[in-house]
C-alpha positions in Angstrom: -122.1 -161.0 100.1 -124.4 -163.9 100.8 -126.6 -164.5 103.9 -125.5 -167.0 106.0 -128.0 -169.7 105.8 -127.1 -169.1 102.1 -123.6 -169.9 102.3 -124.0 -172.9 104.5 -126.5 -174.3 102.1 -123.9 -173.4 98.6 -121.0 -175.0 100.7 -123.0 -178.1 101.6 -124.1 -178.6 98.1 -120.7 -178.0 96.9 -119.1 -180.5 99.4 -121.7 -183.0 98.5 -121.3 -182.8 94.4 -117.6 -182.9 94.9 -117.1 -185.6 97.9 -120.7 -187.4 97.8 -122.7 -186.9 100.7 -121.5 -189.8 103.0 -117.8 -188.2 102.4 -119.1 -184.1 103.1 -120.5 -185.1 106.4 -117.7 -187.3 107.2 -115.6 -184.2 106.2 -117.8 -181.9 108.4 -117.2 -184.0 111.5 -113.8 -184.4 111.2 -113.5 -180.5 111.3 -115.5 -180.0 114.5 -114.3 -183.2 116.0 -110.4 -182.6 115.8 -108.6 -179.4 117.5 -108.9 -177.1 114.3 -106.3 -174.1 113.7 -108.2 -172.6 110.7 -105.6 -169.8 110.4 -103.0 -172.5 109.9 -105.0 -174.6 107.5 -105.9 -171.5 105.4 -101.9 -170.9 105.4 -101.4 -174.7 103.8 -104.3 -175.1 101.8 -103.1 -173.2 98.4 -99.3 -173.5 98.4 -99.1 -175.9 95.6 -101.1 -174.0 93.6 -98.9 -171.5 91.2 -100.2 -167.7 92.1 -100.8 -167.0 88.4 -103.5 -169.8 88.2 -104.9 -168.5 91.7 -105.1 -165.2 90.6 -106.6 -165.8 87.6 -109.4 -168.0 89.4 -109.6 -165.6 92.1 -110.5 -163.3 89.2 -113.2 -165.4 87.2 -114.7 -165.9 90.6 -114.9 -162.3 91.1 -116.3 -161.7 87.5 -118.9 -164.3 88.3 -120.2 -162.7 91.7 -120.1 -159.0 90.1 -122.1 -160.9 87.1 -125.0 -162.2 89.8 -125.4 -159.0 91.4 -126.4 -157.4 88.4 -128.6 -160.1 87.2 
């Protein structure tokens, strides 16, 4: 599990390669600005995706992290 100044800094780079850095603070301000049900978000957020392709992802993901811990 990573530290949380750790996972602030991964999710900030990752917004920032993926949205530009203009767009990932934009994004980050529009989260704390705006009343923010994260439970309901969360609910939303994969339904289009087919569960065969999430679980596989959820899987490489998984074989990635196990991979770090050992390396």
């Amino acid at each position: 599990m990573l530290t949380n100044t750790v996972l602030k800094d991964e999710g900030m780079r990752i917004l920032s390669e993926q949205l530009g850095l203009v767009e990932a603070e934009r994004f980050i301000t529009l989260i704390r600005q705006e009343s923010f049900d994260y439970t309901k978000w969360r609910q939303g957020l994969y339904k289009d995706v087919p569960l065969d392709i999430f679980l596989r992802d959820a899987q490489e993901y998984r074989n990635k992290q196990h991979k770090n811990d050992y390396e």
